[in-house]
NUPA-179337 format. One record per residue (C-alpha): residue in one letter; x, y, z. Coordinates in steps of 0.2 Angstrom, whole numbers, padded with zeros to 4 digits, always signed. Example, Ala and Ser with C-alpha at 12.3 -4.5 7.8 and 13.67 -1.06 7.14 Angstrom:
! NUPA-179337
a+0062-0022+0039 s+0068-0005+0036 
***
This chain:
! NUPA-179337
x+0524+0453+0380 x+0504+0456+0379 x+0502+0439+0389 x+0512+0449+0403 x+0503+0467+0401 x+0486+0455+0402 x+0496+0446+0416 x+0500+0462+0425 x+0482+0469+0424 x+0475+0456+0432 x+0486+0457+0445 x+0482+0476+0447 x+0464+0473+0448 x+0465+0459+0458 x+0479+0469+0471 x+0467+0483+0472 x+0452+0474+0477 x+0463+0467+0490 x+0468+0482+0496 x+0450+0489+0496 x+0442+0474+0505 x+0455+0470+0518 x+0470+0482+0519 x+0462+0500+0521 x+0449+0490+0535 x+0463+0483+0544 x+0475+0498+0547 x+0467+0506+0559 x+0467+0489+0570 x+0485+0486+0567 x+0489+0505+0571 x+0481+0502+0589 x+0488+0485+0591 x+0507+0494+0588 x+0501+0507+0600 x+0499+0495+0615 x+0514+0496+0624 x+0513+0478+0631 x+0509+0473+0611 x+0521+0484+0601 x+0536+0472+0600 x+0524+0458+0595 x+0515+0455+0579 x+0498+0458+0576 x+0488+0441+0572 x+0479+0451+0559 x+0496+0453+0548 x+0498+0434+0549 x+0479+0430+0546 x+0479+0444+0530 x+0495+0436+0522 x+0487+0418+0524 x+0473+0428+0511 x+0483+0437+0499 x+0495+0417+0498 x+0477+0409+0495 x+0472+0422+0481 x+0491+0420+0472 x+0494+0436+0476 x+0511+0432+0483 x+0530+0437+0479 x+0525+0447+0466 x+0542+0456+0464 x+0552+0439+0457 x+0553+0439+0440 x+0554+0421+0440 x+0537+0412+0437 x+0543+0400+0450 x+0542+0410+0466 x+0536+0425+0459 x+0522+0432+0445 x+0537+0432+0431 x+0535+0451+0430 x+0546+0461+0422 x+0552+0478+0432 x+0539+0488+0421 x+0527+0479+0424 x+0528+0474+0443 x+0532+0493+0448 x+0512+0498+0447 x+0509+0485+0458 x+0523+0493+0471 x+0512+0510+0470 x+0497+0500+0473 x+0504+0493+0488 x+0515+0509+0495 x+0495+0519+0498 x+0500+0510+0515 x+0509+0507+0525 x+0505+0489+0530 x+0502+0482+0514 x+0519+0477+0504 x+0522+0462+0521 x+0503+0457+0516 x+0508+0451+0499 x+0527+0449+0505 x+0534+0462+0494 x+0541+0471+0510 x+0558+0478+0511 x+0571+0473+0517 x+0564+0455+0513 x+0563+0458+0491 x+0579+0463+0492 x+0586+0449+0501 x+0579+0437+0493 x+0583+0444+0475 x+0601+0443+0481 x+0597+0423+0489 x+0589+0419+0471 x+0602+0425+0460 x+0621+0423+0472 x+0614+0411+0485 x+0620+0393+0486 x+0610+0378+0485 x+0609+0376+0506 x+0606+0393+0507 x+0590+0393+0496 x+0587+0379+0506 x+0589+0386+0524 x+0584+0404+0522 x+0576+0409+0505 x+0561+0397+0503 x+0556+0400+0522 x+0557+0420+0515 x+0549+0415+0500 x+0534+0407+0511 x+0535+0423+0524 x+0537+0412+0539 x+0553+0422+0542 x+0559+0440+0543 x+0577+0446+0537 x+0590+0461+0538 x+0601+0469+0528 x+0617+0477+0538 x+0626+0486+0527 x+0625+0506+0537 x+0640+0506+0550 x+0638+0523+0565 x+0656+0524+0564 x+0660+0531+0543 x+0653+0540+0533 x+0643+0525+0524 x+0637+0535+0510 x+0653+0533+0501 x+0651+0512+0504 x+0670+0509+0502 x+0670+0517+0521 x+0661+0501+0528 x+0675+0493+0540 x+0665+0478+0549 x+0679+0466+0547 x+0677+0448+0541 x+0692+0437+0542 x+0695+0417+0537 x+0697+0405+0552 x+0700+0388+0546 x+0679+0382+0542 x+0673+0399+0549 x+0673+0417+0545 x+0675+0430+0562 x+0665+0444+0561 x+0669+0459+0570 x+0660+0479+0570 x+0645+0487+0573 x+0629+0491+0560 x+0616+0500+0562 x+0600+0505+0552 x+0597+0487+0551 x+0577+0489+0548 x+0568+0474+0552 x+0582+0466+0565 x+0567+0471+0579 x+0554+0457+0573 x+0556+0445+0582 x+0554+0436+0565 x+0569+0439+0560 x+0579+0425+0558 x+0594+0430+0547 x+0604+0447+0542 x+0616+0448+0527 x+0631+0457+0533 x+0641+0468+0521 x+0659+0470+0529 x+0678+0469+0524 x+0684+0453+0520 x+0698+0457+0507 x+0707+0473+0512 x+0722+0472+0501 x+0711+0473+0484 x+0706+0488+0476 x+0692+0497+0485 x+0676+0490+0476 x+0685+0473+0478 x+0685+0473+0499 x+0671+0467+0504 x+0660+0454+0504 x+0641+0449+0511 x+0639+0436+0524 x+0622+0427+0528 x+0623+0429+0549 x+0607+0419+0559 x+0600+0432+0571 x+0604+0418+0588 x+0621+0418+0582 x+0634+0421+0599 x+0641+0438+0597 x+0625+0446+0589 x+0619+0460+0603 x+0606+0472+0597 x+0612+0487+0605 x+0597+0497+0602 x+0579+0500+0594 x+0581+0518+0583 x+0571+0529+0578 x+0564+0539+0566 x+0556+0557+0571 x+0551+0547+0586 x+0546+0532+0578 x+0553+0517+0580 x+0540+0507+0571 x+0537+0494+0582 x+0538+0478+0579 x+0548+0477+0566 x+0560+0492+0569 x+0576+0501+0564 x+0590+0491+0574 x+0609+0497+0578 x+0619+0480+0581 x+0636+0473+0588 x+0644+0460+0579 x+0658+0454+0596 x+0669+0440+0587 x+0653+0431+0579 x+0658+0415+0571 x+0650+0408+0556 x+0652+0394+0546 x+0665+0397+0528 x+0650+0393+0518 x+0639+0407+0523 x+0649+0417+0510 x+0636+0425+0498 x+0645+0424+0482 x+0663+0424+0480 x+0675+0434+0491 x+0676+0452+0487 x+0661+0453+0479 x+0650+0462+0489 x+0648+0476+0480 x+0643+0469+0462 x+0632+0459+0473 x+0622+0479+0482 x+0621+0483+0464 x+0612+0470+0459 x+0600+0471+0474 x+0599+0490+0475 x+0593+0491+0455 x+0577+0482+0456 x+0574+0489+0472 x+0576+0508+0470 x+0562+0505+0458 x+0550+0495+0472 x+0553+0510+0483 x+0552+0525+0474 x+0535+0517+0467 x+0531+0516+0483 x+0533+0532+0487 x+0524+0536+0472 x+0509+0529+0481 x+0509+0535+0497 x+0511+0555+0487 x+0496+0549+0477 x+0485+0544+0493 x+0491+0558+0500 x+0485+0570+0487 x+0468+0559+0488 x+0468+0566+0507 x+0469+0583+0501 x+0457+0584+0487 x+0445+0577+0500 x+0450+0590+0513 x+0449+0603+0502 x+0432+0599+0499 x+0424+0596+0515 x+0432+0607+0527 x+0425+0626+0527 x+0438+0640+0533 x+0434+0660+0532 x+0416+0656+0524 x+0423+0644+0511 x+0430+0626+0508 x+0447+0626+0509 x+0449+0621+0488 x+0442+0636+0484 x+0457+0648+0494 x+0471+0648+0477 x+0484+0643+0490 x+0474+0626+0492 x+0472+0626+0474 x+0491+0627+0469 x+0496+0614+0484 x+0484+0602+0475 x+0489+0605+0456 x+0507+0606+0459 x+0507+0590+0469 x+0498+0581+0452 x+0510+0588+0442 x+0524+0583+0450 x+0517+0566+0457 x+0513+0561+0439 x+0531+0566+0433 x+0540+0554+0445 x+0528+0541+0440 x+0533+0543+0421 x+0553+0546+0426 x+0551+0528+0436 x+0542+0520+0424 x+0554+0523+0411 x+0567+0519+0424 x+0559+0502+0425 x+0559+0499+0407 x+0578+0504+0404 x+0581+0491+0418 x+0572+0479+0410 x+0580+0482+0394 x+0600+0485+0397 x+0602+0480+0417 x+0608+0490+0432 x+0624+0496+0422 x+0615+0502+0408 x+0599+0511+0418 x+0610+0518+0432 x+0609+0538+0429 x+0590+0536+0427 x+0590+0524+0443 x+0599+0539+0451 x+0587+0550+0443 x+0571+0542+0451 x+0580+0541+0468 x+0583+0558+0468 x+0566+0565+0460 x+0556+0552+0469 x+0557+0554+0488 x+0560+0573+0487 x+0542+0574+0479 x+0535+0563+0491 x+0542+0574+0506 x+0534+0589+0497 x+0519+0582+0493 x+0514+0574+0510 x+0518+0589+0518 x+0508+0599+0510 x+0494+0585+0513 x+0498+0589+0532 x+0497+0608+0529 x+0481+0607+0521 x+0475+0595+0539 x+0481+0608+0551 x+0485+0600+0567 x+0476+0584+0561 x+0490+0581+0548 x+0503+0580+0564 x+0492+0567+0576 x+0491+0551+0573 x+0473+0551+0566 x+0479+0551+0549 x+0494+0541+0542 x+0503+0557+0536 x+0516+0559+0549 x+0521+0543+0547 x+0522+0543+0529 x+0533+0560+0532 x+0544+0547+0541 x+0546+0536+0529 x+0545+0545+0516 x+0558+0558+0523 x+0569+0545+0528 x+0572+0536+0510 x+0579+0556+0504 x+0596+0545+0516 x+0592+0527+0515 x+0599+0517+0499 x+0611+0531+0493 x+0608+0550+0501 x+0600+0563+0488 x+0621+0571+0487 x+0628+0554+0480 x+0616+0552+0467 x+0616+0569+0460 x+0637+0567+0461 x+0637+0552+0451 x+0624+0556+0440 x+0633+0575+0435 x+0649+0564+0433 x+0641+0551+0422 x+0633+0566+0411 x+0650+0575+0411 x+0663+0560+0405 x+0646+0556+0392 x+0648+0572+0386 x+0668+0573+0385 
***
């Protein structure tokens, strides 16, 4: 254990230096590369060169707990690495920690077959490829999952695919090479026993990207939040994650893990947000006085440590309950974080904005779009509503 903490360190120390001598510098020239309208849907050389430096530097897939194609780090110990990397925006893809790639891969590593390690994890693992996960359907109500309907029926040697997704983040890149498809493959079992996950190449006939959504008006170009038409796509038997039917233990296993990647995330972009407006409050002078010494200013910036340093410590403890009894075992704190974590994120940020004025809504700072992101994970992975549901019903039957 002390080998790892030592192990972790490092990487902290040496993520941060990262951070500081190539990521802060670079968003600014990635921001106005997205903002080019003949660029947006392309990506940036200076993603692709920055990668290249963080692979050199061995700081590379630093989610995998497996030593092999990872840094062996526990959930604990990685998840101050993910608040590290969530102070931008543009950092998790530089060390290829970006979602919906970790996920994808954790579920590759551990349900994957041989040919599909082969074909589509070690090209994730290397970052030469992007990947999507389509599980969010337009047409149900997906927050209760048993609702997703894309069928997926045996054909002799193939699988038929047939529905629409949508949410799909990173289906825009033109990158992306593969989505793993959640849809209904065994409609007579019991409801947590219907579907399965099947691994779809992007140039497969059938699959049309409908559209580009977005977000508050982002569509956060070019790797974007895609709606998609799966019009009698074939694919081979084989691409079968898993067995059939098991679709849902297999979203359990990947949501765990990365519930605890996002919400640090979040974590970080509150903190660098409060950073903003310790630093505002400082500098800028309104009614004959910096704005920290107004007691509105003041309670916006104590409150926002308080409650930033409590999620930290609930997803931390998260992380560790993970580590130690699994996804079954950590789910109501799991719940927890995902329902403490982005809330305070939202709240936090937009008090940052508040405390900018009209430069917290231009795109000067990286607060709206944190706002976004941040504002959008309060639906993605599981809505604030079905968390608090289970997580009440869990603590009810506990205390029967």
């Amino acid at each position: 254990m002390s080998n790892e903490i030592e192990h972790a360190q490092d990487l902290h120390r040496r993520v941060s230096a990262f951070m500081q001598a190539h990521v802060y510098p670079a968003e600014a020239v990635i921001e106005a590369w997205d903002s080019d309208a003949a660029k947006r849907w392309q990506i940036c050389p200076l993603i692709e060169e920055l990668k290249s430096k963080a692979r050199a530097q061995g700081l590379w897939n630093l989610f995998l707990p497996d030593a092999k194609h990872g840094a062996g780090l526990s959930n604990r110990s990685y998840a101050p690495l993910a608040e590290l990397m969530g102070r931008s925006l543009i950092a998790p893809e530089l060390f290829n920690c970006n979602a919906p790639d970790t996920g994808n891969m954790e579920v590759l590593h551990q349900f994957g077959s041989a040919e599909h390690q082969s074909r589509w994890l070690e090209p994730l693992l290397a970052g030469e490829i992007r990947s999507g996960f389509a599980m969010t359907e337009p047409d149900v109500a997906s927050s209760d999952a048993t609702n997703i309907a894309l069928s997926i029926q045996r054909d002799g040697d193939e699988l038929l695919l047939d529905g629409r997704k949508w949410w799909t983040t990173g289906a825009g890149d033109p990158r992306c090479r593969i989505l793993i498809v959640m849809g209904v493959s065994n409609p007579e079992n019991e409801r947590h026993s219907r579907h399965s996950m099947v691994l779809v190449p992007m140039d497969t006939p059938g699959v049309r990207v409908v559209r580009p959504l977005t977000v508050f008006g982002y569509d956060d170009a070019p790797y974007g939040h895609v709606e998609l038409a799966f019009e009698q796509v074939r694919v081979p038997a084989s691409n079968l994650i898993g067995t059939p039917g098991s679709g849902f233990a297999i979203a359990q296993a990947r949501l765990g893990p990365g519930r605890i990647h996002h919400c640090m995330r979040l974590i970080g972009l509150a903190q660098r947000s409060l950073e903003m407006m310790l630093e505002r409050a400082r500098n800028r002078v309104a009614f004959g006085r910096p704005l920290g010494g107004h007691g509105m200013a003041q309670e916006a910036i104590a409150l926002s440590r308080c409650e930033i340093e409590q999620a930290r410590l609930l997803t931390l403890h998260a992380a560790a309950e993970l580590d130690r009894v699994g996804n079954r075992g950590a789910k109501d704190l799991i719940g927890m974080i995902k329902i403490v974590a982005p809330r305070m994120a939202c709240t936090v940020i937009d008090r940052a904005i508040q405390m900018h004025g009209g430069a917290g809504l231009a795109q000067d700072r990286f607060l709206a779009r944190a706002y976004a992101g941040a504002r959008s994970l309060r639906i993605a992975d599981g809505p604030d509503e079905v968390h608090l549901s289970a997580l009440a019903r869990s603590m009810l039957k506990a205390s029967a």
